[in-house]
N, C-alpha and C positions, 0 to 999 in steps of 0.2 A: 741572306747576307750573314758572315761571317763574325760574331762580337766575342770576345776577348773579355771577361770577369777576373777582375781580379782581389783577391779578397785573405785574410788572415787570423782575424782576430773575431772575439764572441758577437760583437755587437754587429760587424759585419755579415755575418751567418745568418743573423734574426733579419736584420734588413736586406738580403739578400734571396732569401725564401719567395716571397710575392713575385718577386720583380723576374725573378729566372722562371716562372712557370710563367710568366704571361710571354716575353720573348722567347720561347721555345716553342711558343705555339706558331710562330712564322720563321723561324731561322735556326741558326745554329749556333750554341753556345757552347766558348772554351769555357771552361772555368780551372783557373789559378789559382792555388792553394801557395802561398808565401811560407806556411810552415809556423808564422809566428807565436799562435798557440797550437801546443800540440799535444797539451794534458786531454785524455777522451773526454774530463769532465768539461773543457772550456772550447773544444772542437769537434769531436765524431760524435758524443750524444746527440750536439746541436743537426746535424745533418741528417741522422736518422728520425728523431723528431720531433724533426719541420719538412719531413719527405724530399730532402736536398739532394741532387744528382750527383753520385761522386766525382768529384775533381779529377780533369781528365789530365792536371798535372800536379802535382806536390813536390815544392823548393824543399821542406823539409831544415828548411832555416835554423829554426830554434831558437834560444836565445842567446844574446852576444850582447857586445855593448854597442849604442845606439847605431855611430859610424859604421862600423863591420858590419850589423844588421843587417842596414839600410843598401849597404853596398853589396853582399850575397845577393839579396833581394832583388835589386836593378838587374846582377850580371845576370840571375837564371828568367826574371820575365823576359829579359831583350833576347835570349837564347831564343827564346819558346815564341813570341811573337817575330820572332825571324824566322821561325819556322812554319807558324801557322797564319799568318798574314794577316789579321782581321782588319777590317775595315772601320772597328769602334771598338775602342779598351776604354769600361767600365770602373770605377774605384767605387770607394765607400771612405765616409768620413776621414777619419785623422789621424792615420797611426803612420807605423813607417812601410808596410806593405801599401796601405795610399800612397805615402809620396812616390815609393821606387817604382809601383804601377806607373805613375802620371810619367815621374821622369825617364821610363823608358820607353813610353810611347811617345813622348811627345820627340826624343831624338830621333825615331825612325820615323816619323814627322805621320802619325795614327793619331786620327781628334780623339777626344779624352771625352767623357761624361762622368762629371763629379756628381754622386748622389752624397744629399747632407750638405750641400755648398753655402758660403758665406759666414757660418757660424766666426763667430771670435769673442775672445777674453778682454785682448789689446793686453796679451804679456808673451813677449818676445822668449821670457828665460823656461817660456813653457814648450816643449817640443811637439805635441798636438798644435799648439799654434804654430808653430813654424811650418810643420807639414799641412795645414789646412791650407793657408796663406799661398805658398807657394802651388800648389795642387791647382787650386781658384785661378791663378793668372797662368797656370797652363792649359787649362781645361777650355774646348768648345761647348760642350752642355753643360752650364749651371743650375742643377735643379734644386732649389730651395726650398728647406720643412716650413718656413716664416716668413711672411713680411721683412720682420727687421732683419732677417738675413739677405736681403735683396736688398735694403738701405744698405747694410754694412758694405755688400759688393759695391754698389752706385760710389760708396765713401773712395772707393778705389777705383773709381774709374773703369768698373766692369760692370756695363749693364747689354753687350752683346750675347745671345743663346742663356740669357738667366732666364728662371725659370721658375717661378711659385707654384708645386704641386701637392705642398705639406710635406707633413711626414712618414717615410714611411717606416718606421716604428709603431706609430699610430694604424696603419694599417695590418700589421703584423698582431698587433695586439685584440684589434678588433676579429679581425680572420682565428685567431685562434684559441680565445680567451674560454668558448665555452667547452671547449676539448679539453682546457687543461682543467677545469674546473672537475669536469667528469676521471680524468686521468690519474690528477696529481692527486699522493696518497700524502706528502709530505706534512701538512698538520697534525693528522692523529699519530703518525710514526713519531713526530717530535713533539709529542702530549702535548701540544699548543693549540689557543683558544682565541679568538677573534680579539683583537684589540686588548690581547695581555700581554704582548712584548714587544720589543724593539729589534728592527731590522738593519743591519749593517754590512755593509761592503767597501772597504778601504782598499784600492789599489794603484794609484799614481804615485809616481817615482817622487814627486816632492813629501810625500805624507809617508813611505814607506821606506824611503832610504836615506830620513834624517830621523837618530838615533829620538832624538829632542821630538819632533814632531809627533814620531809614534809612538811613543810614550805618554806626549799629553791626551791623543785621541784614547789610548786603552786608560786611561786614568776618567776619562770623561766616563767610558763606556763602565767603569766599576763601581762609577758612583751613582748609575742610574737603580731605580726602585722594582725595574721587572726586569724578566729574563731576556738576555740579549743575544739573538742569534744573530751567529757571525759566519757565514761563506766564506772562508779565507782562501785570497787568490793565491796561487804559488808564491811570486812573489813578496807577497805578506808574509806568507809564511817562513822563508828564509828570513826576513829579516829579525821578524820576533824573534827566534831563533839566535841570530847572531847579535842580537844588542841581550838577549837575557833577560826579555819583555817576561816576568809572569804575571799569568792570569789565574792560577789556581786558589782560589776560598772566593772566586766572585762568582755571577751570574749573568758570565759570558761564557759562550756554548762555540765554540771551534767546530765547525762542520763543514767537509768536503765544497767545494763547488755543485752549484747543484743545477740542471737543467730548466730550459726554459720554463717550463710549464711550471714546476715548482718554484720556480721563482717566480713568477707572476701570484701563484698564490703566496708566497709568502709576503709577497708587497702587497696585494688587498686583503689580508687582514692583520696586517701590523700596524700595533698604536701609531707610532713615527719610525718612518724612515730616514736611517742617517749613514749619508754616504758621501763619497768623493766621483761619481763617476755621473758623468752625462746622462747615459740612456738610462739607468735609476733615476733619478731627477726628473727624466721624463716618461717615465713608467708610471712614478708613484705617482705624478699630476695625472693622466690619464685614467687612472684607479680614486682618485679623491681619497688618496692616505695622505698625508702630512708627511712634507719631507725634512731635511736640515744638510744643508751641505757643509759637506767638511772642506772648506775652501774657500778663500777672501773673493771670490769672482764667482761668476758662470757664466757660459753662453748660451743658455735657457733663461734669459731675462723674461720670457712670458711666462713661466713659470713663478717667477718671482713677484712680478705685476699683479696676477692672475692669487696672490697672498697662499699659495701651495705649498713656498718653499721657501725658508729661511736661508741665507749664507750668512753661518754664522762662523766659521770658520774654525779655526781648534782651542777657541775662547770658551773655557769651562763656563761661566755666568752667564755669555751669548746663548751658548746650548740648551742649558737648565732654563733659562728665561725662554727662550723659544719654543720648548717641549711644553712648559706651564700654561705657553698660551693659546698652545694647538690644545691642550687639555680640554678647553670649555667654549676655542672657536676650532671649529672643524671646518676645511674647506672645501668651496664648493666651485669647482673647478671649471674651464671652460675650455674642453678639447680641440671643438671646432677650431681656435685658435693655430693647432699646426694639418687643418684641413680637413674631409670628410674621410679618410677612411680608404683615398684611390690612386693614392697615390703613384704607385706602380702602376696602374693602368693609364692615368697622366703623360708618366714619361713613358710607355710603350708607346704611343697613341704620337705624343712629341716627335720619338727617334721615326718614326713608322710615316710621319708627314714629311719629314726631313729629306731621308732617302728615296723616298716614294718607288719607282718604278726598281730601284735597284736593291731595296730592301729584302724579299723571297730570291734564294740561289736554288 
């Protein structure tokens, strides 16, 4: 059988890895490249490696503002699944190469398989939720990293093809955590020492494209006591930029985007991790670092439960008090929480009893 991948962004490429080597071993995968990251450090490192197949199409999209996006995005998938006909188009979590995948399968009327399903904030002015939400009530496979993401679906009256298989993040991590440990050179290159600095990554349009917001996160990060490494996403980086953010006489350290593998070391062994992004959040709970989100919400409330991760949001005293208290409680984590590690073999195994006879072409 014929599946249709469609995929854009960093987080998707990591979640993406498992799941396409175990459906390739009975079928045929398109895989759609949307374009949306297209820096080598946040898209071709990742494919090389995680030994990803190259994309047998690239939108080549780029960036734009959300609308135009979203809408290149639609018109070149619907091209390309007009052309190659699959029988199942794949997404991945919440960006806008998810939504334009979902909405262009689902006009030429192609079931949808949402990996990452149900998560939510319950904030409408946030555009990952808007694309999750709407993805979910197009979608026929609902595969869920949580529990309370199969409540959140039931809360909406979607409990048909959902699906509890965990996370697969969580399997990505487990699959490749002792490679990178052997591979990644990044500690001693950046004369860093287990548990002597702080790990950051800021890149949501609320925290990077209000003058005011990114000002108080880099004011947060000047006033901390050790060295603070910061990956700065593109976008970050325009913006400091254009507000006149400096960082120079502190100890914040501006360094490229950095690949998987070195990022996973740099989250186990940073004092605390403080960030704005999802799958950090749930990197750093899977690793038992201490995290702090730069954000009044999450949708990793097991994390939160689970005392891994503060939201403390870009409240300077929230921060400094949350760091004091991860100081002398350190947490001890409970993975199983977003499932054993099989995820992708779950929903191989899901889609594979589904289809049955029509499955191998």
């Amino acid at each position: 059988m014929k599946i249709a991948t469609i995929v854009g962004a960093r987080p998707q490429f990591i979640k993406l890895a498992l799941l396409s080597r175990e459906l390739r071993k009975e079928h045929r995968e398109i895989l759609i490249h949307t374009g949306q990251h297209y820096d080598d450090n946040l898209s071709g490192v990742f494919f090389k490696e995680l030994r990803i197949p190259r994309p047998d199409y690239n939108l080549n999209v780029l960036s734009h503002k959300q609308g135009e996006q979203t809408a290149l995005m639609l018109e070149g998938a619907e091209r390309i699944l007009l052309k190659e006909k699959p029988k199942l188009v794949i997404v991945y979590g919440d960006t806008n190469s998810t939504l334009a995948g979902a909405l262009a399968a689902a006009k030429l009327s192609i079931p949808i398989a949402h990996i990452e399903a149900g998560l939510r904030s319950y904030r409408k002015d946030m555009p990952e939720e808007i694309n999750r939400v709407l993805t979910d009530h197009l979608s026929t496979f609902l595969f869920c990293p949580t529990q309370n993401a199969v409540r959140n679906l039931k809360k909406e009256r979607i409990t048909n093809g959902v699906y509890n298989v965990g996370d697969i993040m969580y399997d990505a991590l487990l699959f490749y955590f002792r490679e990178a440990k052997r591979k990644s050179k990044i500690l001693p290159e950046l004369g860093l020492y287990k548990n002597a600095y702080f790990l950051v990554t800021v890149h949501r349009a609320e925290n990077t494209n209000s003058a005011g917001r990114l000002k108080k996160i880099i004011d947060i990060l000047v006033s901390l006591n050790k060295p603070v490494i910061f990956p700065v996403h593109p976008r970050t980086k325009k913006y400091l930029k254009k507000f006149n953010i400096n960082i120079h006489g502190s100890k914040i350290r501006l360094i490229e985007p950095v690949n998987y593998f070195d990022m996973l070391m740099l989250q186990a062994n940073a004092m605390v991790v403080l960030t704005d992004s999802g799958g950090v959040q749930k990197e750093a709970y899977f690793l038992n670092t201490p995290c702090i989100t730069l954000r009044e919400e999450t949708e990793w409330s097991e994390t939160v439960k689970g005392k891994g991760n503060n939201v403390a949001g870009i409240d300077k005293i929230n921060v400094i008090r949350a760091i004091q208290k991860f100081s002398y409680i350190r947490p001890k984590n409970n993975p199983m929480l977003f499932g054993n590690g099989n995820a992708a073999k779950k929903i191989f195994k899901i889609l594979r009893h589904h289809y049955k006879r029509s499955w191998i072409c």
